[in-house]
N, C-alpha and C positions, 0 to 999 in steps of 0.2 A: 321222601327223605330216606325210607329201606333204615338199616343197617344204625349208617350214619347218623342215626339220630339218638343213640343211644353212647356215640361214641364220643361225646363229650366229657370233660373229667369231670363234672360235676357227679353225672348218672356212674362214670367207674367206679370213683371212691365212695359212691353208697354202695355199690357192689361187692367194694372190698372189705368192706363194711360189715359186711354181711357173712363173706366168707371167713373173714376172722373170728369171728364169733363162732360158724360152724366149726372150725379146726384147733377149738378151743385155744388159740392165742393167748396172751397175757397184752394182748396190747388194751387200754385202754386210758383214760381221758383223764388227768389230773380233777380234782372235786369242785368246783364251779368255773369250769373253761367253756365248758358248755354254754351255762348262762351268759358267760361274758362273750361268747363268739354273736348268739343270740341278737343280744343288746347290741352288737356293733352293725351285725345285717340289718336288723331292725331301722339303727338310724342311718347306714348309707342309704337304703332304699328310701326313707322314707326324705330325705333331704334332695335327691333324684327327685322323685317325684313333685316336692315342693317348688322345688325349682323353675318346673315345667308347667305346675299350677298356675304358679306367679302368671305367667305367658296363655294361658288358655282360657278359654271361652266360659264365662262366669256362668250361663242359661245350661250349657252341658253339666256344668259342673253339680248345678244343684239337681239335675236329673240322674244324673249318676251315681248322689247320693238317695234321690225317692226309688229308685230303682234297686238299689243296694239295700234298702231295710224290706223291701219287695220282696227280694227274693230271700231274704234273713229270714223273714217269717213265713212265708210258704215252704222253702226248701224240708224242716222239719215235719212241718204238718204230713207232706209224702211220705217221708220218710217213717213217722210214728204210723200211717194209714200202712204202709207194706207188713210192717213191722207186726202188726198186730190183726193181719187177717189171719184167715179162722183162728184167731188166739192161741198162734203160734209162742210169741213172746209178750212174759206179762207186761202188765201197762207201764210200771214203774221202769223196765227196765227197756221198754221203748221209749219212750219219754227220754230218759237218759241219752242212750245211742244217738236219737232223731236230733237233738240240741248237738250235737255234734259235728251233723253233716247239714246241718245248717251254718255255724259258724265255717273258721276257715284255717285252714294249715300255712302259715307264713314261708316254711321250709319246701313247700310244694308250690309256693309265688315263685318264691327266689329261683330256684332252679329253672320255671321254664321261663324266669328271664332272663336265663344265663341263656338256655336254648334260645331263643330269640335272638339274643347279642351276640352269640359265637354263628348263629345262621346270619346274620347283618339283617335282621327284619326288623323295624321302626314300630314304634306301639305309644298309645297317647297315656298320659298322665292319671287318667281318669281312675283308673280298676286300682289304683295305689290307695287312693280315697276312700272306694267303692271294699279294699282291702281293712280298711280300718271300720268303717260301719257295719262290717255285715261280720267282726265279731262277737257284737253283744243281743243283737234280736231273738235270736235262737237260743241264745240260754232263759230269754224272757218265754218265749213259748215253752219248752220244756217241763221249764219250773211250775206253768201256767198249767199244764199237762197234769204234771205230778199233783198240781192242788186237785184240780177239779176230780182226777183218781180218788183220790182221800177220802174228798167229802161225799163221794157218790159209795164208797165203799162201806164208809161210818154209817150214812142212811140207811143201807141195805143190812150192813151186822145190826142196827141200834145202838149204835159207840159213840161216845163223843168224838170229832174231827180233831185232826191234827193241825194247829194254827201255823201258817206258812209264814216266817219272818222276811219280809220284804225288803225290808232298810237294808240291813245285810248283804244279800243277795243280790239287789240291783247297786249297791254299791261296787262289788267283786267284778260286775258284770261290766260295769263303765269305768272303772280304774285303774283295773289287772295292765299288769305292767309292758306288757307288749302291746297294750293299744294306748297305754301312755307316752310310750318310746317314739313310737312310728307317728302318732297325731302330733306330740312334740315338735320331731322332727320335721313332718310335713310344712307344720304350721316355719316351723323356722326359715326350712327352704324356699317357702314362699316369701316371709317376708324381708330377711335377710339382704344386703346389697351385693351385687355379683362380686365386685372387688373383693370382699370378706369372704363368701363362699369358697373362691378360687382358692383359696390358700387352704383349705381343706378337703380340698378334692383330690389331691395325692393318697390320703389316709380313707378316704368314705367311697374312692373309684378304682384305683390304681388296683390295692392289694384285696379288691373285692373276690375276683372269683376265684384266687387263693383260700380264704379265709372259708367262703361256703362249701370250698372241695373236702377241708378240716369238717364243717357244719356235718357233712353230708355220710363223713367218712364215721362220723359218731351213731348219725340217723342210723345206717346200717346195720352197726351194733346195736341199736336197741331193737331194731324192727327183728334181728332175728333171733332175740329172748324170747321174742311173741309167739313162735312160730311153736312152741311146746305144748301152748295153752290154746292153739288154734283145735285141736281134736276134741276138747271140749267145751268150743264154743257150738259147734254143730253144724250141718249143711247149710243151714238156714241162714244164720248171722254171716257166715264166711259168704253165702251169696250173697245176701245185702251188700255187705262192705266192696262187693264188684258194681252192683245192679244201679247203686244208687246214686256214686259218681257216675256211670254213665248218662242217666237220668240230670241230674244237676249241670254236666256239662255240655249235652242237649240243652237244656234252658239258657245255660248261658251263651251259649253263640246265637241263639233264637234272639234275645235279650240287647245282646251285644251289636251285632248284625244289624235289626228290625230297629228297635226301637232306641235307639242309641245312637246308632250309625258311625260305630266302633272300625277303624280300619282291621286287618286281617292281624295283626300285631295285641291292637288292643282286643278285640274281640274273642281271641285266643286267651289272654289272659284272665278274662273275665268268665272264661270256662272254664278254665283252672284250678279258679277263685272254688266256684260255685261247686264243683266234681270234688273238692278236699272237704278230708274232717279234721276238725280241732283236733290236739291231744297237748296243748299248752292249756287256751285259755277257759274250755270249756270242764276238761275234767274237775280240777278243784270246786267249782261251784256246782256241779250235779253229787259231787259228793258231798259236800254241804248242805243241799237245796233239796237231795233228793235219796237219804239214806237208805230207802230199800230197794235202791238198785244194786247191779253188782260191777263193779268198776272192773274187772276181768276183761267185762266182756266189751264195754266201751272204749278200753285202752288198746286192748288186744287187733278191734277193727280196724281204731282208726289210724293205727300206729302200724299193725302187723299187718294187715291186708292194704288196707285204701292207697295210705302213704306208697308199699311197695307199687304196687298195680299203678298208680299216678307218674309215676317216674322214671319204670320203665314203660309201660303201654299206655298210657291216659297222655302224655305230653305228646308225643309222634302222634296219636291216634285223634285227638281234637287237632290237632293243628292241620293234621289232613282235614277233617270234616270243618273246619272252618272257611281253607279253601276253598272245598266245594260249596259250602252254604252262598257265602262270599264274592265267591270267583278271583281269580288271579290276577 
């Protein structure tokens, strides 16, 4: 793809994005346009997807989602193991991170499905799905992380443990409103009659990759607030936030590929999936879940490094490697 792959307007206007922020602009975003661009990607994609549901292979479908909590809860376990050799970074605030890059970045789906659709490459329904489950298992590990921290810490000072509110937290986890929107959604495109859908397809297709070029043009500007607080995150975390999408998106074409038997469309997307970190659904409940981390450093990665690095390099660069896993 070379060049061209970055020359989409999705990937510019996060670029310009980006530049406006460096050249101190005054452009920025009215006070909840953001969230409503959000909510509106959320349910094109996800009525797409439902859609195509309705029409696909029911035995894929529930594999795709045993596969999807699969790698929700592995993805973090790596990621807290890198994180914390020779006790680099303390437990709490891997634990934090690690929930992170086990969930998923909805704004880093959308985009390489724009790349897909402006390359005309076909992709199955599945990783939409596969997008909605595999944002709540990683904040359950995380959180699962932080207790057993606690109580091993308390044993060791002789302190009484800090008691982990649950209800709370796996409420946040299964609620949060981006996987309300998209399962909503999903569920509707599925069951919905085509006659009715059609009449909403102007609004949820038409002015889509309009709307995400605005999404994307915002992305930019906040990715490069981050870039101040990247000196004091350290070698270390700024590596992670390269090292470990590589690693998850490796898994996901392995995943996608092998045990799925994902075309080169969907199989890509499913590496996408897995290579992205939260910074909608996961932040607010590690900082609830997990107060002696430091939210700096988990927003900072997965917003200021991962996000960038996925969008320009991570999107051209699995999609090469899926071809070759794949073949042509």
């Amino acid at each position: 793809m070379g060049i061209d792959s970055l020359l989409i307007p999705a990937v510019m206007f996060f670029a310009l994005g980006v530049i406006a922020k460096l050249i101190n602009s005054d452009l920025k975003f009215p006070e909840g346009m953001t969230k409503g661009i959000s909510i509106y990607l959320l349910m094109a994609i996800g009525l797409k997807g439902g859609m195509a549901l309705g029409k696909a292979d029911f035995q894929l479908a529930i594999e795709s989602i045993i596969w999807a909590t699969i790698i929700g809860f592995i993805l973090p376990i790596i990621g807290y193991g890198l994180l914390r050799f020779k006790d680099k970074i303390n437990p709490f605030d891997a634990a934090a991170i690690s929930a992170h890059y086990g969930s998923v970045s909805a704004a880093t789906f959308l985009t390489a499905v724009a790349f897909l659709e402006m390359s005309g490459v076909t992709y199955e329904s599945y990783p939409i799905v596969m997008m909605v489950i595999m944002e709540s298992p990683a904040i359950i590990v995380g959180l699962m992380i932080a207790a057993f921290t606690r109580k091993r810490l308390a044993a060791k000072e002789g302190t009484q443990k800090v008691k982990t509110e649950w209800g709370p937290l796996l409420h946040e986890a299964f609620t949060n409103g981006s996987v309300v929107v998209l399962l909503g959604a999903l569920i509707i495109g599925a069951t919905a009659s085509p006659e009715s859908l059609s009449k909403v397809m102007p609004f949820t297709q038409d002015i889509f990759m309009g709307v995400l070029c605005l999404f994307l043009l915002d992305m930019g500007m906040e990715a490069a607030k981050k870039l101040d607080t990247l000196k004091k995150a350290g070698i270390t975390l700024v590596a992670f936030g390269v090292i470990m999408p590589l690693i998850g998106g490796t898994l996901g074409i392995i995943i996608g590929g092998t045990m799925l038997g994902f075309s080169i469309g969907g199989t890509f997307l499913l590496a996408i999936l897995s290579a992205s970190a939260s910074y909608i659904a996961v932040p607010p409940a590690m900082r609830y879940g997990v107060p002696e981390s430091n939210p700096s450093y988990y927003l900072t990665l997965s917003l200021g490094v991962t996000f960038p690095f996925n969008v320009v390099i991570g999107i051209p660069l699995f999609y090469q490697m899926t071809i070759w896993y794949i073949g042509a």
